[in-house]
MARVEXKOL-779986 format. One record per residue: y, x, z of N, C-alpha, C in turn; residue in one letter. Coordinates in steps of 0.001 Angstrom, whole numbers, plus 500000, padded with zeros to 6 digits. Layout:
// residues N
YXZYXZYXZA ...
END
This chain:
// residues 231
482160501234504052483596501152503764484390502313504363X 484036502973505233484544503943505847485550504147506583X 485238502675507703486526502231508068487240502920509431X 487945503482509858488540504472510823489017504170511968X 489966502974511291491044502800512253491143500946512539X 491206500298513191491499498971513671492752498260514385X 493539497237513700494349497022514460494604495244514967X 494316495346515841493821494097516354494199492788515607X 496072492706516130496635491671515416497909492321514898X 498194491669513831499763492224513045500063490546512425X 501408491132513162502421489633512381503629490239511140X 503410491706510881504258491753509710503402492339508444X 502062492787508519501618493670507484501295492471506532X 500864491418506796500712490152505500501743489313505925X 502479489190504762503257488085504510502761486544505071X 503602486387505849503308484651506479501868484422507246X 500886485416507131499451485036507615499336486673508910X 499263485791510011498771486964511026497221487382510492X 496862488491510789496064489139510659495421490464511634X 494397490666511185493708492221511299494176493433510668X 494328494426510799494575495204510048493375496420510394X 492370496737508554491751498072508718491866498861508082X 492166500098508435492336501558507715490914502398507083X 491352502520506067489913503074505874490494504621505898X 489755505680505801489279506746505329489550507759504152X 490182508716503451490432509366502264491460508490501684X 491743509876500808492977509451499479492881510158498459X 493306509576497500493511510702496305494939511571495823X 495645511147496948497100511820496964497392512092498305X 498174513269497924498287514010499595500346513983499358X 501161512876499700502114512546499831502523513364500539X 504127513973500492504417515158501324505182514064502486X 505310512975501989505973512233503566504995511316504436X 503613511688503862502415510639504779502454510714506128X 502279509704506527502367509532508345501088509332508964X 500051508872507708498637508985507881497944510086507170X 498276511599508047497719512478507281495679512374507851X 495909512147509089494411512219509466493701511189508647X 494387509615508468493239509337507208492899509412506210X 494316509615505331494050510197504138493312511411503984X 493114512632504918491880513590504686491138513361505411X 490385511837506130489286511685505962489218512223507450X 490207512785508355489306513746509284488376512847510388X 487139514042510372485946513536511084486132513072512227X 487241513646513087487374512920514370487773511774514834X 488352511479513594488831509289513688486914509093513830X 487481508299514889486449506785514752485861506451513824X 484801506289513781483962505432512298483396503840512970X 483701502695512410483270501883512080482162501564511461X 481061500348511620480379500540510704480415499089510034X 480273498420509023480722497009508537480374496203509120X 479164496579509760478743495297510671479252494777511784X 479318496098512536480447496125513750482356495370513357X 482171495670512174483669495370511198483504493708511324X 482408493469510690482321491918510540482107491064511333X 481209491462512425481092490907513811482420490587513815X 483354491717514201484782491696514827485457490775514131X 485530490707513301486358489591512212485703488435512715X 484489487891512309483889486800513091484270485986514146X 484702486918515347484958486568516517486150485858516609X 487636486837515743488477486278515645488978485519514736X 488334484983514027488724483873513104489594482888512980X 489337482289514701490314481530514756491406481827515504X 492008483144515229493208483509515590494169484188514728X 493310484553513856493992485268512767493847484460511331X 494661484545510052494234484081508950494071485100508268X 494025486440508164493875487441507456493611488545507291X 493020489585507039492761490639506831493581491523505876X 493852492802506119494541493770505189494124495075505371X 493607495352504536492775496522503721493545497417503739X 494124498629504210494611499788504024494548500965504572X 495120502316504312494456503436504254495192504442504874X 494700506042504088493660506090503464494139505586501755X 493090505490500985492676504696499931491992503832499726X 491684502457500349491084501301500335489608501712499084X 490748501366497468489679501490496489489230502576496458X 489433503841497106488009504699497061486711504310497442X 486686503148498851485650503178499550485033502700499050X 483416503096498674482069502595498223482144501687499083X 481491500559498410480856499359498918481984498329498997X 483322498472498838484230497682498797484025495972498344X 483681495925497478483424494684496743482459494030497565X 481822494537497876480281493855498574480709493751499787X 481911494358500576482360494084501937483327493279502274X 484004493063500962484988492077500604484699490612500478X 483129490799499978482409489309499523481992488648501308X 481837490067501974481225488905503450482302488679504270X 483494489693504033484892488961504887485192487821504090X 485408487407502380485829485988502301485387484990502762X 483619485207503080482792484094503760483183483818505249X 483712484358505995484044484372506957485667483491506605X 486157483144505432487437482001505520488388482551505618X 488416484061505840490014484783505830490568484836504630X 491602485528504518492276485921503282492380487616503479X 492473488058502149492094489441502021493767490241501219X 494313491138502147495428491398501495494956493303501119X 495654493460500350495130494955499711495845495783499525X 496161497095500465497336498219499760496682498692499428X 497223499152498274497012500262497108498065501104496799X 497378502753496372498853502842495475498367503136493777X 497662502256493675497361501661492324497052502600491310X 496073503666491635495510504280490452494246504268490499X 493666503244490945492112502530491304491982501421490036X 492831501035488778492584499644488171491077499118487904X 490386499739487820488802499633487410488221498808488792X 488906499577489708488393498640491116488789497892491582X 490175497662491001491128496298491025490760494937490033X 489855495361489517489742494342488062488608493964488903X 487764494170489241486313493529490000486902493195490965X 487776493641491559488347492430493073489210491635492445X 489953491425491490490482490050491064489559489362490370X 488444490114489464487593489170488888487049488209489458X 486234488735490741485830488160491720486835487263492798X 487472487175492799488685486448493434488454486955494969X 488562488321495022488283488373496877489691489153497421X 490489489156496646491845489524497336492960488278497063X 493437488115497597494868487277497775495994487632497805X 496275488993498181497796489678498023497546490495497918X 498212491652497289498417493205497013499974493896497205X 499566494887497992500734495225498212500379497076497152X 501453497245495927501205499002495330502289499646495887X 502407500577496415503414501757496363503488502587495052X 504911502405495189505556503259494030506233504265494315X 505472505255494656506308506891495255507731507119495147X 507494507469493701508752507670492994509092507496491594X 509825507844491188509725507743489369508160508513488881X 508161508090487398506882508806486937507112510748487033X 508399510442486652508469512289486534508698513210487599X 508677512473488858508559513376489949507219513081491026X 506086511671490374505203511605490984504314513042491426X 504265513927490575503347515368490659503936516075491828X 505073516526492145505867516899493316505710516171494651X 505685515160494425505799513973495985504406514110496106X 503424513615495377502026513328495793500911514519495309X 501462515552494666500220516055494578499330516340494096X 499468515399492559498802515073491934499153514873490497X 497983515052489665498213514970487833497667513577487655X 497483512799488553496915511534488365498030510192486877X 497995510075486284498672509466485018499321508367485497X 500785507906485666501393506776486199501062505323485437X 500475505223484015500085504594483391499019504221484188X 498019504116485204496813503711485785497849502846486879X 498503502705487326499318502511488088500188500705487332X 500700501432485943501357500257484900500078498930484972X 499154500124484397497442499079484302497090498369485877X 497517498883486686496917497705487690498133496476487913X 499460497026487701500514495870487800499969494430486632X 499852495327485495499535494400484405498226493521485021X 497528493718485130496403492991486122496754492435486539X 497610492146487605498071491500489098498592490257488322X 499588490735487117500417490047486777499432488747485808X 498394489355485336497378488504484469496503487448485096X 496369487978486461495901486926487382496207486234488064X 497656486037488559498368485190488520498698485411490270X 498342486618490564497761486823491816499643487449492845X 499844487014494044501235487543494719500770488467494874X 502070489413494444502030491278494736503094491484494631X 503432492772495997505054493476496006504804494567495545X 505416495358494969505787497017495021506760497498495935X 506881498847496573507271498931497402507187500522497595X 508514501113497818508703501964497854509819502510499326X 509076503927499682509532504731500958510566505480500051X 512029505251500672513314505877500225513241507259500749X 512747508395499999512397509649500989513812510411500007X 514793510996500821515790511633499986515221512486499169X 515838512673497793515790513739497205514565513230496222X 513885512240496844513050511644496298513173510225495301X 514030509757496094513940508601495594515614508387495570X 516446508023494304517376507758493758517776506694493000X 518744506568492936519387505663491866518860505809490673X 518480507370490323517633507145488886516223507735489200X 515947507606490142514414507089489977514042506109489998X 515048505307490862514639503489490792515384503094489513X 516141503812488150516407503284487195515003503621486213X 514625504633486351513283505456485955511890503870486272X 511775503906487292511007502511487639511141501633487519X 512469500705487397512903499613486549512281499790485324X 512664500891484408512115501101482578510358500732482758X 509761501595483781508318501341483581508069499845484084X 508674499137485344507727497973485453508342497089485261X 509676497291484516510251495476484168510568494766485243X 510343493621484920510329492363486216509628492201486892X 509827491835488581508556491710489091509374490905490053X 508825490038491079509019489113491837509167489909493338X 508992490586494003508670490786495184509040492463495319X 510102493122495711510063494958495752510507495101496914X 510356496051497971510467496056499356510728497666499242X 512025497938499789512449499442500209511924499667501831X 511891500919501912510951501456503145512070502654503358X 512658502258504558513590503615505366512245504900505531X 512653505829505234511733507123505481512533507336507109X 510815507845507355511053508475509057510431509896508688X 510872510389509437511039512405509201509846512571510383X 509152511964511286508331512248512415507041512346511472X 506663513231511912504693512994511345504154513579510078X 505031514237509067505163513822507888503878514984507604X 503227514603506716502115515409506158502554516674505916X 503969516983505486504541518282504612505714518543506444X 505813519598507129506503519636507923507837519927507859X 507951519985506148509366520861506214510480519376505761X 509794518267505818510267517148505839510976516769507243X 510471517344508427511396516901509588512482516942510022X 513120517727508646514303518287509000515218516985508245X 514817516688507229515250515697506119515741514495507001X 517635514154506728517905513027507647517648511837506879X 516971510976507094517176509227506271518275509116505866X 518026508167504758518967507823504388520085506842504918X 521249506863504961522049506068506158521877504753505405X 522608503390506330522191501904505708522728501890504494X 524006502033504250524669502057503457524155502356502179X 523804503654501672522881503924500766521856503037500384X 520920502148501139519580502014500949520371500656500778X 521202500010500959521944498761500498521979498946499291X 522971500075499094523394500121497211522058500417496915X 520772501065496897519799500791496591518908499501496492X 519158498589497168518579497149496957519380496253496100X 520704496437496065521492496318494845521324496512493459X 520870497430493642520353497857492256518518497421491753X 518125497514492865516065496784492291516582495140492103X 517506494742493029517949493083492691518099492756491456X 518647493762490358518552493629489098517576493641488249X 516027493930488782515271493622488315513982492928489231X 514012492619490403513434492356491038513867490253491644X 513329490003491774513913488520492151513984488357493614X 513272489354494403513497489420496195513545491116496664X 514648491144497056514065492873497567514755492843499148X 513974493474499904514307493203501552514255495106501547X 515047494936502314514963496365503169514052496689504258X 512726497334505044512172497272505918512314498672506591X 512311498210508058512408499842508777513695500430509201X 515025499320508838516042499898509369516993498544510533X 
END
């Protein structure tokens, strides 16, 4: 699984269920505001885990935690996912999953299989400035295709997006309304300027409350819960 990073206990990364939290390893987008640049490229000097050592650890705490959450990095890059997923459900946890959802092929075998329970996708930005923010020619339609999934399985999932100025607007979140319609659950993310994969981001001030209000104002219109996190 290629797992890096460990975090003992978390009472906010899954909804209602304390948990574990593990980071895996690589990405397929190099976000100019990532705060996990060392895992997303994978670097050799993080820690490696090995599943067994992973599962032991889960084992132990079972009865302190109800959950596990998968994130990165890129979760669905990691080989062996499915098959590591099958010995944490035996173990009685629940399995929560960030993505930023251009994995659907590897999302369809973890809902087929019923080994996730929540998903959390990030939604960068609108489709037409995804190539700028992340990096990438990757098709926002792989992204539509894993919502449609989520939504077919009947399965809880937020989208959730980091308010990075310049990035993210009133019409990019009108831009993202057009692509995903309705959805139950959207969570805004205050951008922090510390860390950022791209350095010329440190200069960039957040957005003040005010703003990111009239921004939840506006996903409320298509969203049925939207919370602000991070401010």
């Amino acid at each position: 699984m290629n797992i890096r990073g460990i975090q003992k206990t978390s009472l906010i990364d899954f909804p209602q269920v304390i948990s574990t939290v593990l980071f895996t390893g690589g990405c397929n987008l190099r976000c100019l505001y990532c705060h996990n640049a060392s895992l997303a490229c994978n670097d050799c000097n993080l820690q490696q885990y090995s599943n067994h050592e992973v599962l032991e650890f889960l084992q132990k705490r079972k009865h302190l935690i109800g959950g596990v959450v998968i994130t990165g990095g890129e979760p669905t890059l990691a080989k062996g996912i499915v098959t590591f997923l099958e010995k944490v459900k035996e173990t009685g946890l629940k399995v929560k999953l960030d993505t930023n959802g251009f994995q659907p092929k590897v999302l369809k075998k973890l809902l087929s299989q019923q080994l996730i329970d929540y998903v959390a996708i990030d939604i960068k930005t609108s489709p037409e400035k995804y190539p700028v923010l992340t990096n990438t020619k990757l098709p926002f339609d792989l992204i539509m295709e894993s919502i449609a999934l989520l939504k077919e399985h009947h399965i809880t999932f937020e989208l959730r997006t980091t308010c990075v100025p310049g990035f993210v607007t009133i019409e990019d979140l009108q831009s993202i309304k057009e692509r995903v319609g309705t959805v139950k659950y959207y969570y805004l993310q205050q951008f922090h300027n510390q860390h950022t994969l791209d350095e010329s981001l440190h200069t960039v001030k957040p957005y003040p409350k005010d703003i990111l209000y009239s921004f939840q104002q506006f996903v409320k219109t298509f969203a049925t819960f939207c919370e602000i996190r991070g401010i």
